[in-house]
Each structure stands twice: as structure tokens, then as C-alpha cells.
PQR file of N, CA, C, O and H, with PARSE charges and radii, in Angstrom:
ATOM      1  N   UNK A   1     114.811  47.133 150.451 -0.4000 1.5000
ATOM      2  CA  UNK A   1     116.198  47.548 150.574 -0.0000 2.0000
ATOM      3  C   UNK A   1     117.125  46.574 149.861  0.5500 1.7000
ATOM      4  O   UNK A   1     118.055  46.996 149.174 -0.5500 1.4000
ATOM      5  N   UNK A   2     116.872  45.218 150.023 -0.4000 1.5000
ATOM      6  CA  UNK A   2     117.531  44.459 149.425 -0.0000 2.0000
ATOM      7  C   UNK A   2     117.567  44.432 147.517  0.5500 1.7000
ATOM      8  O   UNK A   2     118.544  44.113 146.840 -0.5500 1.4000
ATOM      9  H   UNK A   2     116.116  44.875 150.581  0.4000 1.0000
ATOM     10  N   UNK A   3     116.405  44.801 147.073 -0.4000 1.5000
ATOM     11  CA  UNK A   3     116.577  44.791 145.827 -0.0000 2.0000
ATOM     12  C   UNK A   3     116.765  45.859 145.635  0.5500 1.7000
ATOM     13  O   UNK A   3     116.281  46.083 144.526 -0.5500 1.4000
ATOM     14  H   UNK A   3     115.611  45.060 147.623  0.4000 1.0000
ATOM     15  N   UNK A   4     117.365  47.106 146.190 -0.4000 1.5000
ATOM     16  CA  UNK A   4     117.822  48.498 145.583 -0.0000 2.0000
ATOM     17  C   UNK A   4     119.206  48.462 145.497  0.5500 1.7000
ATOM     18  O   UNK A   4     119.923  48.947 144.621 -0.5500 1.4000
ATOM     19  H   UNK A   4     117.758  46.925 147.091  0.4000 1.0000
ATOM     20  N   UNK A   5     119.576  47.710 146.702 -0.4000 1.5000
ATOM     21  CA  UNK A   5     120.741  46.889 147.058 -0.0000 2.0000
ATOM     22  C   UNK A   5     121.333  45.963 146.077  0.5500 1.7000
ATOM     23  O   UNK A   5     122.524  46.156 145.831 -0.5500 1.4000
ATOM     24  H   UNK A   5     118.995  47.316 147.413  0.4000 1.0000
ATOM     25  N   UNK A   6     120.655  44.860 145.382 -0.4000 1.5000
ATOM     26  CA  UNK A   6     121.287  43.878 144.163 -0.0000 2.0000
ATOM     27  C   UNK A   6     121.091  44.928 142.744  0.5500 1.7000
ATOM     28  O   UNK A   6     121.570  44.395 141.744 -0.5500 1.4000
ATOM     29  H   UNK A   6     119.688  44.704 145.582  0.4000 1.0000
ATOM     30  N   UNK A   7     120.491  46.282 142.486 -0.4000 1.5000
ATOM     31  CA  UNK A   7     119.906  46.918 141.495 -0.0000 2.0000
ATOM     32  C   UNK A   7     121.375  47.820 141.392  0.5500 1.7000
ATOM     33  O   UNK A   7     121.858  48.024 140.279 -0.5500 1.4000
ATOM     34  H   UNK A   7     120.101  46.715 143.299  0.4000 1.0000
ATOM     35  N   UNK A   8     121.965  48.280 142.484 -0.4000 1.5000
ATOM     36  CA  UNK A   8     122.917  49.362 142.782 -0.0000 2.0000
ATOM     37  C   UNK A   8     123.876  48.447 142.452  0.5500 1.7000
ATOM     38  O   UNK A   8     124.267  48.530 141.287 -0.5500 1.4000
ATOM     39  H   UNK A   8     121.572  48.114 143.388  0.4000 1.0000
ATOM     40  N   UNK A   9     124.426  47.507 143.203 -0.4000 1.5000
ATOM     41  CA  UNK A   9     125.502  46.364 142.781 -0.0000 2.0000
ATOM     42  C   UNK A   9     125.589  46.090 141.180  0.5500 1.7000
ATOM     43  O   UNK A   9     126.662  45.936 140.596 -0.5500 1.4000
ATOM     44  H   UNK A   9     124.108  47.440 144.149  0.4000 1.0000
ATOM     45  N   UNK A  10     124.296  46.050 140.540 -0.4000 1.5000
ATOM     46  CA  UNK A  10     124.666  45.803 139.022 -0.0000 2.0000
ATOM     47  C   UNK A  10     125.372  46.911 138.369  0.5500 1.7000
ATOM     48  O   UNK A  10     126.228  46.760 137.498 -0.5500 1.4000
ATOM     49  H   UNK A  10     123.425  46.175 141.015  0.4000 1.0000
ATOM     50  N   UNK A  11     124.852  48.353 138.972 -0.4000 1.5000
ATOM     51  CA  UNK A  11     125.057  49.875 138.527 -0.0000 2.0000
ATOM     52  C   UNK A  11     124.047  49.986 137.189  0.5500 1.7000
ATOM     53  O   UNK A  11     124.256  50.176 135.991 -0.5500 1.4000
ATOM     54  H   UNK A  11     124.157  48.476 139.680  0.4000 1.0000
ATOM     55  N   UNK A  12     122.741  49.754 138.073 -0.4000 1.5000
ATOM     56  CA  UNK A  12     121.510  50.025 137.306 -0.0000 2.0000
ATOM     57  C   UNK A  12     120.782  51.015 137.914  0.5500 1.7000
ATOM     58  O   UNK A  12     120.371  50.789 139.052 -0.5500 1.4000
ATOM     59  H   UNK A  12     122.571  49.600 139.046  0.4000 1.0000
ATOM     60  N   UNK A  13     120.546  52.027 137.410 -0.4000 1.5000
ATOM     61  CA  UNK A  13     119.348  53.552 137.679 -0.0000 2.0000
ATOM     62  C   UNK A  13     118.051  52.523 138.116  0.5500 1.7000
ATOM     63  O   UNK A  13     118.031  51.328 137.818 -0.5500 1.4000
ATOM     64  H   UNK A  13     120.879  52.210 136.485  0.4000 1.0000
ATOM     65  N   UNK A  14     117.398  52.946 138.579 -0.4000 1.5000
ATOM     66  CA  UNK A  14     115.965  52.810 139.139 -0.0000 2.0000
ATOM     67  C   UNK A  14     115.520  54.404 139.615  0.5500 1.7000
ATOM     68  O   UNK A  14     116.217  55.351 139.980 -0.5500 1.4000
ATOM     69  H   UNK A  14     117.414  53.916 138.821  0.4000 1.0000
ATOM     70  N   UNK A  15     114.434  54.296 139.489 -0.4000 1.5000
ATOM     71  CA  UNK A  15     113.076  55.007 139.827 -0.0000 2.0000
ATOM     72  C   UNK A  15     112.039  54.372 141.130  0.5500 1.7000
ATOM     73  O   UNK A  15     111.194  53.479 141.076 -0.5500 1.4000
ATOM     74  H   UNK A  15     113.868  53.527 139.192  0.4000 1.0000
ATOM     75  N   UNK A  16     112.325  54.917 141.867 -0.4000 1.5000
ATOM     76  CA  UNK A  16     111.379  54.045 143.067 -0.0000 2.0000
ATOM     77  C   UNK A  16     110.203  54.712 143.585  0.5500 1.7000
ATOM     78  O   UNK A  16     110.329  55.809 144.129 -0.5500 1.4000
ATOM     79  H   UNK A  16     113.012  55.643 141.910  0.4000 1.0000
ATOM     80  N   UNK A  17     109.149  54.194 143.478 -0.4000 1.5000
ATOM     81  CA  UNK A  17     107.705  54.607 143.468 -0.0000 2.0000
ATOM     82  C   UNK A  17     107.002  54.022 144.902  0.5500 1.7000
ATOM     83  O   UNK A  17     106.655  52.847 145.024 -0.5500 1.4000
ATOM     84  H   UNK A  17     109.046  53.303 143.036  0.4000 1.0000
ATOM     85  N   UNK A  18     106.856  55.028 145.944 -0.4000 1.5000
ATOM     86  CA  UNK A  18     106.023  55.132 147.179 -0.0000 2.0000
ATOM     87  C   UNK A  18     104.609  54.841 146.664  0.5500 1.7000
ATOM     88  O   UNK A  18     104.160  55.591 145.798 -0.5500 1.4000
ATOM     89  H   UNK A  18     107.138  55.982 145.846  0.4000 1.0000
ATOM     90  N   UNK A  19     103.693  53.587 147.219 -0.4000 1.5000
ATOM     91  CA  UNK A  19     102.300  53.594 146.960 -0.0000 2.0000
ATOM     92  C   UNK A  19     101.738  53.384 148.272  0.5500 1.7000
ATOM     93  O   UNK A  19     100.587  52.980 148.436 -0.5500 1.4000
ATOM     94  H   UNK A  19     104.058  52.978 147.924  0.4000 1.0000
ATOM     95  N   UNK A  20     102.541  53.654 149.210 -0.4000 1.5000
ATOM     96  CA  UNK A  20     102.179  53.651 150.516 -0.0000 2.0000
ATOM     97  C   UNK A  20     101.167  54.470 150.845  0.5500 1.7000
ATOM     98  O   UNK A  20     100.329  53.983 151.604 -0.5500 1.4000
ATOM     99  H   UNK A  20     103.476  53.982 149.077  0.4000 1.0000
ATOM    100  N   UNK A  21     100.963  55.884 150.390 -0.4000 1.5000
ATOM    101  CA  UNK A  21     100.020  56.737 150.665 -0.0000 2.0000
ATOM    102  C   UNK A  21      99.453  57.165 149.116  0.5500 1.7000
ATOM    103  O   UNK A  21      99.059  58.315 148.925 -0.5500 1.4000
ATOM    104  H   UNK A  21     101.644  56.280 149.774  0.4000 1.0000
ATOM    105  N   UNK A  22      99.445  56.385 148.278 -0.4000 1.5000
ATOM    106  CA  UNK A  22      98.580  56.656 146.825 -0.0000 2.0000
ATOM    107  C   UNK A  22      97.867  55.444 146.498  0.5500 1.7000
ATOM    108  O   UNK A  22      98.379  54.402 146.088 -0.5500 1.4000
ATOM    109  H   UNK A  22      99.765  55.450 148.434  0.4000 1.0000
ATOM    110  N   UNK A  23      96.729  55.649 146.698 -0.4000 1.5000
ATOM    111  CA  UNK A  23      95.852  54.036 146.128 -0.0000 2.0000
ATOM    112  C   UNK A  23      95.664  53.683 144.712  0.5500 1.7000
ATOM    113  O   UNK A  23      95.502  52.629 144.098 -0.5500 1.4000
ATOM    114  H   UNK A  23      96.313  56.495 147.032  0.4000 1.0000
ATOM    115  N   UNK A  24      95.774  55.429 144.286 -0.4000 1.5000
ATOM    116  CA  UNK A  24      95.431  55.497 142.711 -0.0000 2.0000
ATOM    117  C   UNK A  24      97.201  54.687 142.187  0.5500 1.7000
ATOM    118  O   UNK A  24      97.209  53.708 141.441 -0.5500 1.4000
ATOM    119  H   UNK A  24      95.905  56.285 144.786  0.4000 1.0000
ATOM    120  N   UNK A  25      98.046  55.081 142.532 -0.4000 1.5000
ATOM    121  CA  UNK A  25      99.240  54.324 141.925 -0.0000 2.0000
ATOM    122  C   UNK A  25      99.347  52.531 142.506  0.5500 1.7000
ATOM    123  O   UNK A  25      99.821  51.626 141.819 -0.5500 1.4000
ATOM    124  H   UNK A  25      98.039  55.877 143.138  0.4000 1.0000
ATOM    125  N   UNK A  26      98.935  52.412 143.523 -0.4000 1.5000
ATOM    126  CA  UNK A  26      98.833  51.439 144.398 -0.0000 2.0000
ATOM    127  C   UNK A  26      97.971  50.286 143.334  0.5500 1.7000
ATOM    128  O   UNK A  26      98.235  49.120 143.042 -0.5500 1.4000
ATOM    129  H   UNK A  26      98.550  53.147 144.082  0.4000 1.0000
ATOM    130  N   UNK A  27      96.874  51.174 142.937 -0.4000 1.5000
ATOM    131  CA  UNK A  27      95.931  50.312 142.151 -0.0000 2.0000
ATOM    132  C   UNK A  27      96.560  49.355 140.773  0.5500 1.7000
ATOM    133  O   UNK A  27      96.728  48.184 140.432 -0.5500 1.4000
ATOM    134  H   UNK A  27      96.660  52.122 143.174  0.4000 1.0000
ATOM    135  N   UNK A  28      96.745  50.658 140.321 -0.4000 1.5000
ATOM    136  CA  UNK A  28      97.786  50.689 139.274 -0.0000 2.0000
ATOM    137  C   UNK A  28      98.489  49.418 139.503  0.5500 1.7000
ATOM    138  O   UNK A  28      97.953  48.353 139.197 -0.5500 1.4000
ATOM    139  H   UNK A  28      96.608  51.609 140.598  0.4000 1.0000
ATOM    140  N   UNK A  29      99.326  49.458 139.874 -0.4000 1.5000
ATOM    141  CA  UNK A  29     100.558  48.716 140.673 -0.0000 2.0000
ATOM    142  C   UNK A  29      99.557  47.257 140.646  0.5500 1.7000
ATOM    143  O   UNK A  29      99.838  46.306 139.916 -0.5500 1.4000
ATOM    144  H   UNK A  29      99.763  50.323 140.122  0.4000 1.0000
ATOM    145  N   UNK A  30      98.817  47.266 141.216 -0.4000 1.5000
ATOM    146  CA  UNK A  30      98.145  45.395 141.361 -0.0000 2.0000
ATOM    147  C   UNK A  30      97.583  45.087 139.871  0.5500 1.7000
ATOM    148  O   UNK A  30      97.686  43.946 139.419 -0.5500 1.4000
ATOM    149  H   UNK A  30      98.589  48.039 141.809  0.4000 1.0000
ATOM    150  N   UNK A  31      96.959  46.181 139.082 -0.4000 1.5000
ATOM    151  CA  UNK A  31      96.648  45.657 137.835 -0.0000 2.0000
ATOM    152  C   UNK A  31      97.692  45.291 136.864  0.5500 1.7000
ATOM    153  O   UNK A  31      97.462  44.450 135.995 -0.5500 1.4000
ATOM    154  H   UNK A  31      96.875  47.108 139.449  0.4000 1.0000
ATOM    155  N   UNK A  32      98.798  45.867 136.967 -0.4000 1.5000
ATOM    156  CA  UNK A  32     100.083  46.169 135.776 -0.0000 2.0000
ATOM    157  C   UNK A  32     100.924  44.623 136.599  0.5500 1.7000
ATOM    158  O   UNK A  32     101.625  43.935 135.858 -0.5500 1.4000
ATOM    159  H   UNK A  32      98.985  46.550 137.673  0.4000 1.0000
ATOM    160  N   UNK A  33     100.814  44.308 137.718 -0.4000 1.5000
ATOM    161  CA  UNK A  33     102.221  43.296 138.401 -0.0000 2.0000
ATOM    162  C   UNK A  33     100.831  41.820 138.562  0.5500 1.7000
ATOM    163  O   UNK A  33     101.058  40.656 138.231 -0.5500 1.4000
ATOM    164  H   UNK A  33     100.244  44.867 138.321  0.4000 1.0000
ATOM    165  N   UNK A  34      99.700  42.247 139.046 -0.4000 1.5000
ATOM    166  CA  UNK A  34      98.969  41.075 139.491 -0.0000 2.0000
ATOM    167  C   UNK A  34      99.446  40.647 140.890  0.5500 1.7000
ATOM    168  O   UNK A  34      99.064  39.576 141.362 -0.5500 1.4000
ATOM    169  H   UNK A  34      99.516  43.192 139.314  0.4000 1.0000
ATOM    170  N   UNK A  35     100.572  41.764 141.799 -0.4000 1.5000
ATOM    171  CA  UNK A  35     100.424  41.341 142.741 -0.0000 2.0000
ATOM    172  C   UNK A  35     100.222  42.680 144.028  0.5500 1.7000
ATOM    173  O   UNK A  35     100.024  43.894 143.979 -0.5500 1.4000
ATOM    174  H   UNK A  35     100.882  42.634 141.415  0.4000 1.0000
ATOM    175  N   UNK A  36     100.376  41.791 144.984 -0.4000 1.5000
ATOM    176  CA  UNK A  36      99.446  43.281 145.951 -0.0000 2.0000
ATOM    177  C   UNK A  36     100.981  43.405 146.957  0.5500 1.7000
ATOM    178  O   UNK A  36     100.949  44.000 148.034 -0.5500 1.4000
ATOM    179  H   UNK A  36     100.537  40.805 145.024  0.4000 1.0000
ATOM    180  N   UNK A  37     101.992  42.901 146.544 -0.4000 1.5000
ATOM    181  CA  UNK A  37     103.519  42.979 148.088 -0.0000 2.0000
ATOM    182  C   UNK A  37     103.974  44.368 147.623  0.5500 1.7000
ATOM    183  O   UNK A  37     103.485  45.017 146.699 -0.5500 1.4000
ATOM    184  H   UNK A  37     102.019  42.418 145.669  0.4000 1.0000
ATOM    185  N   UNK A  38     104.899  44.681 148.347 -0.4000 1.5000
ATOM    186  CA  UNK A  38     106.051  45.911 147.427 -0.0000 2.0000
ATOM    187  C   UNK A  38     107.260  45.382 148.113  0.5500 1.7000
ATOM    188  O   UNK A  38     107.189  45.066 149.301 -0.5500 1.4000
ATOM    189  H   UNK A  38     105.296  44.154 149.098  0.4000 1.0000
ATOM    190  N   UNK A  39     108.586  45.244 147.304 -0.4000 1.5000
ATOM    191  CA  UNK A  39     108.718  45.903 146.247 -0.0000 2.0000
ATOM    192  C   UNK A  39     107.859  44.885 144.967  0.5500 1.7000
ATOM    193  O   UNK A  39     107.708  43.664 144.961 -0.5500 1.4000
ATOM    194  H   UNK A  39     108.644  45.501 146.340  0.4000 1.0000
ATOM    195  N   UNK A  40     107.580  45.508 144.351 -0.4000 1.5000
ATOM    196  CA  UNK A  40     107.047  45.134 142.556 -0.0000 2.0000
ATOM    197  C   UNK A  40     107.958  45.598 141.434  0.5500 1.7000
ATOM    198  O   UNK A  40     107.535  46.581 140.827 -0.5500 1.4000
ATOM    199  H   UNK A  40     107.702  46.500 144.356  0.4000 1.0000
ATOM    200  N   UNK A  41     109.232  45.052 140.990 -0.4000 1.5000
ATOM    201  CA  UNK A  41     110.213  45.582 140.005 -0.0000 2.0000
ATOM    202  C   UNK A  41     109.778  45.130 139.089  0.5500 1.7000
ATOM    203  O   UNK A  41     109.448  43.956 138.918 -0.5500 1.4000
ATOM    204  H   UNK A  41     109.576  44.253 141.484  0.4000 1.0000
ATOM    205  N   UNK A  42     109.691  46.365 138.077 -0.4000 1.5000
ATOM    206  CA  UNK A  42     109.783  46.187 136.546 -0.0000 2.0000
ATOM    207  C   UNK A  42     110.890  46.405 135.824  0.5500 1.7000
ATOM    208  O   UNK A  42     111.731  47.150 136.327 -0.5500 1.4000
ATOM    209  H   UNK A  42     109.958  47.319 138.216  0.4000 1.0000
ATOM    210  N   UNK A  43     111.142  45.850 134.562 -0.4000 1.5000
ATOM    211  CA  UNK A  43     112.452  45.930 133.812 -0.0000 2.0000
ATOM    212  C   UNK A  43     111.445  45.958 132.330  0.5500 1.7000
ATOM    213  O   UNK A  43     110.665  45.136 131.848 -0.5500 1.4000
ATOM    214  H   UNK A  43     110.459  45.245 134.153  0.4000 1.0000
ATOM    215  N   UNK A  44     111.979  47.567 131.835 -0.4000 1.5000
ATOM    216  CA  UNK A  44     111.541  47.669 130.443 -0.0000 2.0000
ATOM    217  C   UNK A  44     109.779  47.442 130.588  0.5500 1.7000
ATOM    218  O   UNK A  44     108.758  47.038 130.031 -0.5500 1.4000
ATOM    219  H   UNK A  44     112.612  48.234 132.227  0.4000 1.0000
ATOM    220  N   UNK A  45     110.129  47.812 131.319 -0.4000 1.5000
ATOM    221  CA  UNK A  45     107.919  48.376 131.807 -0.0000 2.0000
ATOM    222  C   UNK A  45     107.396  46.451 131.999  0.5500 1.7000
ATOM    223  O   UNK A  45     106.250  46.020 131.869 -0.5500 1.4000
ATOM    224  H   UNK A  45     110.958  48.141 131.772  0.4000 1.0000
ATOM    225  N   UNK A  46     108.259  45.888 132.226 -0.4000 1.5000
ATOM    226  CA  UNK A  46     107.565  44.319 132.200 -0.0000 2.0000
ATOM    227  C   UNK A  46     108.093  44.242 133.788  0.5500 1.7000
ATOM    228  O   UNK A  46     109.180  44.494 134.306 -0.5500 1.4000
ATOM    229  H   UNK A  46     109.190  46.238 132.332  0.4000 1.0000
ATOM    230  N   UNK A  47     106.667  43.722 134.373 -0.4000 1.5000
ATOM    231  CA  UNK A  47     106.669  43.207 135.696 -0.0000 2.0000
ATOM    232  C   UNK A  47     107.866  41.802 135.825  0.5500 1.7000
ATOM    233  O   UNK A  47     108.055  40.867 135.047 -0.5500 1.4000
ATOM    234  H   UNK A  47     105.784  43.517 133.951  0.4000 1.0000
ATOM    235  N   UNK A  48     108.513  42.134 137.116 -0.4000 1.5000
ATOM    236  CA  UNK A  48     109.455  40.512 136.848 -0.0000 2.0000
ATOM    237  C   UNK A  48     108.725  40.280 138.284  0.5500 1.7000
ATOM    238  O   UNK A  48     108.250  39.153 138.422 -0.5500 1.4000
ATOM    239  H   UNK A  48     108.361  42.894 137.748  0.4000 1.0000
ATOM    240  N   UNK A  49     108.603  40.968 139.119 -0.4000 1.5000
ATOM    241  CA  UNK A  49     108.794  40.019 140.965 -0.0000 2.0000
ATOM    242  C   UNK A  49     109.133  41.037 141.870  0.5500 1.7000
ATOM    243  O   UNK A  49     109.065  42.215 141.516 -0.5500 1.4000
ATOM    244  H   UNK A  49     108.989  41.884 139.007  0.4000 1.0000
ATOM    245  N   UNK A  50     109.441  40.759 142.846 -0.4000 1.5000
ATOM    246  CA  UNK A  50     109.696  41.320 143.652 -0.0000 2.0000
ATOM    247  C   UNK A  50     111.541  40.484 144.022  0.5500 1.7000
ATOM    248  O   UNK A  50     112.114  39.648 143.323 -0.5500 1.4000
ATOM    249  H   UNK A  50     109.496  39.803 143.133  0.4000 1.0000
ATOM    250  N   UNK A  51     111.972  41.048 145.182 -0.4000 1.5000
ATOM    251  CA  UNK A  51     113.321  40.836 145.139 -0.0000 2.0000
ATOM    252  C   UNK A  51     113.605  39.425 145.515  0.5500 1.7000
ATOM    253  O   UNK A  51     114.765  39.086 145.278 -0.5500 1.4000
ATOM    254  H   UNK A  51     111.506  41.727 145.750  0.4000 1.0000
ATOM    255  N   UNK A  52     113.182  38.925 145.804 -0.4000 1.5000
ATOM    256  CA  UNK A  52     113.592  36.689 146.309 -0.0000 2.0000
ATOM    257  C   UNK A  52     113.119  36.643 144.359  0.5500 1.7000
ATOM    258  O   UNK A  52     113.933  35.742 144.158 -0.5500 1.4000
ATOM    259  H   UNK A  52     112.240  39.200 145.996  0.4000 1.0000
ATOM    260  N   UNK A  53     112.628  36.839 143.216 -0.4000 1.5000
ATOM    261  CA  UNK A  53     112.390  36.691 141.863 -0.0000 2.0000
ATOM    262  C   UNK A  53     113.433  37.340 141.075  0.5500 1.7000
ATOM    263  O   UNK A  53     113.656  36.769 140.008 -0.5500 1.4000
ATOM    264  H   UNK A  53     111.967  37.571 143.379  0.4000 1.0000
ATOM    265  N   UNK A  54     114.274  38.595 141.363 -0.4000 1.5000
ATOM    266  CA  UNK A  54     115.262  39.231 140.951 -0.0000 2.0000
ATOM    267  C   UNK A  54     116.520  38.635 141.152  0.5500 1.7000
ATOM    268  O   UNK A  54     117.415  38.281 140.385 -0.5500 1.4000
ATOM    269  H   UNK A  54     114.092  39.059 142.231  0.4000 1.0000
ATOM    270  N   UNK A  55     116.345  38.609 142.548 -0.4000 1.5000
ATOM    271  CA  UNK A  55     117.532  37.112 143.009 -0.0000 2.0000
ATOM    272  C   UNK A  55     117.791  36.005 142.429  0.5500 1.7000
ATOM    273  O   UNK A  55     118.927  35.572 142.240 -0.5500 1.4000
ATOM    274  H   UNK A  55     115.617  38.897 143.170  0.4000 1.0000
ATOM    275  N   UNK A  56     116.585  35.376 142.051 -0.4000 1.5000
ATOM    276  CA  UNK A  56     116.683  34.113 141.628 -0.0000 2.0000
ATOM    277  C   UNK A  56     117.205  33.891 140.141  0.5500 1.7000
ATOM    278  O   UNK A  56     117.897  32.961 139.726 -0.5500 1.4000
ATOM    279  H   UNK A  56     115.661  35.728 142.204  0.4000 1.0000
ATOM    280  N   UNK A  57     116.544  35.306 139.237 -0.4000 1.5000
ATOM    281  CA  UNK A  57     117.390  35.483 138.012 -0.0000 2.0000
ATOM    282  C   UNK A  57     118.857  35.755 137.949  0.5500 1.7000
ATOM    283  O   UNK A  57     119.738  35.451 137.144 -0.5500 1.4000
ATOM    284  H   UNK A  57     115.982  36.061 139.574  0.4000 1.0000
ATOM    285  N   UNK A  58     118.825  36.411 139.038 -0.4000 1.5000
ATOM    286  CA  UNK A  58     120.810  36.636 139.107 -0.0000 2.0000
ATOM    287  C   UNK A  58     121.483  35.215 139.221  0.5500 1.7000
ATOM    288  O   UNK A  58     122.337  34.722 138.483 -0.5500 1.4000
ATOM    289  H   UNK A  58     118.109  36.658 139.691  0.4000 1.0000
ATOM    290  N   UNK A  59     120.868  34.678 140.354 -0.4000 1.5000
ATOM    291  CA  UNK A  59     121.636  33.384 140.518 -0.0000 2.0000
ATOM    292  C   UNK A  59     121.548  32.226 139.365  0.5500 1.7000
ATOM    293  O   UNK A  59     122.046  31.105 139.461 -0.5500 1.4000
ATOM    294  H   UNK A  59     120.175  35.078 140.953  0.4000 1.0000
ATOM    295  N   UNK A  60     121.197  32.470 138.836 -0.4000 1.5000
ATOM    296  CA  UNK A  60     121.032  32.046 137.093 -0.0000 2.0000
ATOM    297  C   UNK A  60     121.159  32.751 135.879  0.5500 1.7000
ATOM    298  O   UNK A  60     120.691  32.475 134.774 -0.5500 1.4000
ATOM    299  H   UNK A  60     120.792  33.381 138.758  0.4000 1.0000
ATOM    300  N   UNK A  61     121.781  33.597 136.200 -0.4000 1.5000
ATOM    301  CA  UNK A  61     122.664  34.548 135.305 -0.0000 2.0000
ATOM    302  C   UNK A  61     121.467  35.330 134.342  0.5500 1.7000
ATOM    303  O   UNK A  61     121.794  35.847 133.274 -0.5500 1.4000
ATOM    304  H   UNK A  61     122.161  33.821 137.098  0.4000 1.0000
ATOM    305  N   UNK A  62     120.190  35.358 134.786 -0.4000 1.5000
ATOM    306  CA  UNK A  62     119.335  36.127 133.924 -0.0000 2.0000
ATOM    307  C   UNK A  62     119.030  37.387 133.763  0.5500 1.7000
ATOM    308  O   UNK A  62     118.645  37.911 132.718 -0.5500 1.4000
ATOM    309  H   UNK A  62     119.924  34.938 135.654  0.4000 1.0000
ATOM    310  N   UNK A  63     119.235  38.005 135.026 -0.4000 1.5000
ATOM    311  CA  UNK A  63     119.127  39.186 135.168 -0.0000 2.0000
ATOM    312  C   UNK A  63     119.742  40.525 134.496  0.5500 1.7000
ATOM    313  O   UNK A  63     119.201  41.557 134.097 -0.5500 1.4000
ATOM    314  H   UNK A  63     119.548  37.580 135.875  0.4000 1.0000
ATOM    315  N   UNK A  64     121.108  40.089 134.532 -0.4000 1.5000
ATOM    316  CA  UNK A  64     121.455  40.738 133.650 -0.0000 2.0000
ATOM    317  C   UNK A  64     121.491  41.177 131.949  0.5500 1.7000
ATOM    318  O   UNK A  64     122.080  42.081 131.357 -0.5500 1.4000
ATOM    319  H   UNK A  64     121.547  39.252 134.856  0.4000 1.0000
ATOM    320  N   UNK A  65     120.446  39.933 131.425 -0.4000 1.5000
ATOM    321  CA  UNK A  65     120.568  39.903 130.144 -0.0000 2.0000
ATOM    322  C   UNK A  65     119.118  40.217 130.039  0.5500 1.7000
ATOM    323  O   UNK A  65     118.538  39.938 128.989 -0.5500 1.4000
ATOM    324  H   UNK A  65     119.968  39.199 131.906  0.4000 1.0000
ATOM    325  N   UNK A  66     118.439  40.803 131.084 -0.4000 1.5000
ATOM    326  CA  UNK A  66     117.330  41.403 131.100 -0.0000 2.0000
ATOM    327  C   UNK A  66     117.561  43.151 131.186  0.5500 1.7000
ATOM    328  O   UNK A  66     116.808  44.055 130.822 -0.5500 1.4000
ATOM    329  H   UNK A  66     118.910  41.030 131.936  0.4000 1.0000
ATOM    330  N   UNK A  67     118.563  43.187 131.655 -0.4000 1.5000
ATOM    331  CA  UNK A  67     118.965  44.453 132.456 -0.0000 2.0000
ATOM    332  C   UNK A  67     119.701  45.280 131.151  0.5500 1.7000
ATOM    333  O   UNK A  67     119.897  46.494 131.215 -0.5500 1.4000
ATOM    334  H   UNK A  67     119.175  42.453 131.950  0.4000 1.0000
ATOM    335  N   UNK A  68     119.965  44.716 130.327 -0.4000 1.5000
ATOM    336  CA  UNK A  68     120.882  44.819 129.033 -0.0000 2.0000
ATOM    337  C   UNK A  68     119.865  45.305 128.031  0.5500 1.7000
ATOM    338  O   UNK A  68     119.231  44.482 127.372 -0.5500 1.4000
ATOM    339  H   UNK A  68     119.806  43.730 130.275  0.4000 1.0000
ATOM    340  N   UNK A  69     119.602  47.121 127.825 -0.4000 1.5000
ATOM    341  CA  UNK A  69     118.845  47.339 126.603 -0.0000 2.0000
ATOM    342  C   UNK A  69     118.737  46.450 124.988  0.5500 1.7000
ATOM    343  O   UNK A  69     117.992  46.867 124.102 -0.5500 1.4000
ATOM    344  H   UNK A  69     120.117  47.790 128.361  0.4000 1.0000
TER
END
């Protein structure tokens, strides 16, 4: 909630993907991020983190110049 929350505040679209009941996307998901938590945000199909890693780019002004086609 929190990173849909700092994602909406920028006035950035997301796509949010349930792997709660899909193992086949789930799988997916641990090979493409290397990690097994959710949330798992990608920007421009590149794994960054989950939301305390999204945070931490904001608070260092990175995020947005990630967020920036």
C-alpha cells in the first residue's frame, strides 16, 4: 500500500500484479527480481526493490529521474 501510495503521489500509472494465487507468475517474479517479498517494483522492466528501496531513491532524489522516460 505504501508504495502504490509514494507511486500515486508522483502521478505515475502502475500495473499491479497479484502472485498470490499464480506460482507460474510468482516464479517468474523470483527469477526476473531475485527476490521472493511482494511488493517487487519494476521501472522500465528493471527490477529496483520493493518499497523501503523506492523510498530510499526518493529521499535522494533518484526516483524520479528513474521515473522520467
Amino acid at each position: 500500500m505504501r508504495a502504490k501510495a509514494l507511486l500515486s503521489k508522483k502521478g505515475v500509472s502502475y500495473r499491479e500484479i497479484d502472485v498470490s494465487n499464480d506460482d507460474e507468475t510468482r516464479q517468474w517474479l523470483i527469477q526476473a527480481s531475485g527476490q521472493r517479498t511482494v511488493p517487487q517494483i519494476f521501472i522500465a522492466d528493471k527490477p529496483v526493490g520493493g518499497f523501503d528501496d523506492i523510498a530510499a531513491l526518493d529521499r535522494k532524489g533518484e526516483l524520479d529521474r528513474l521515473l522520467t522516460p
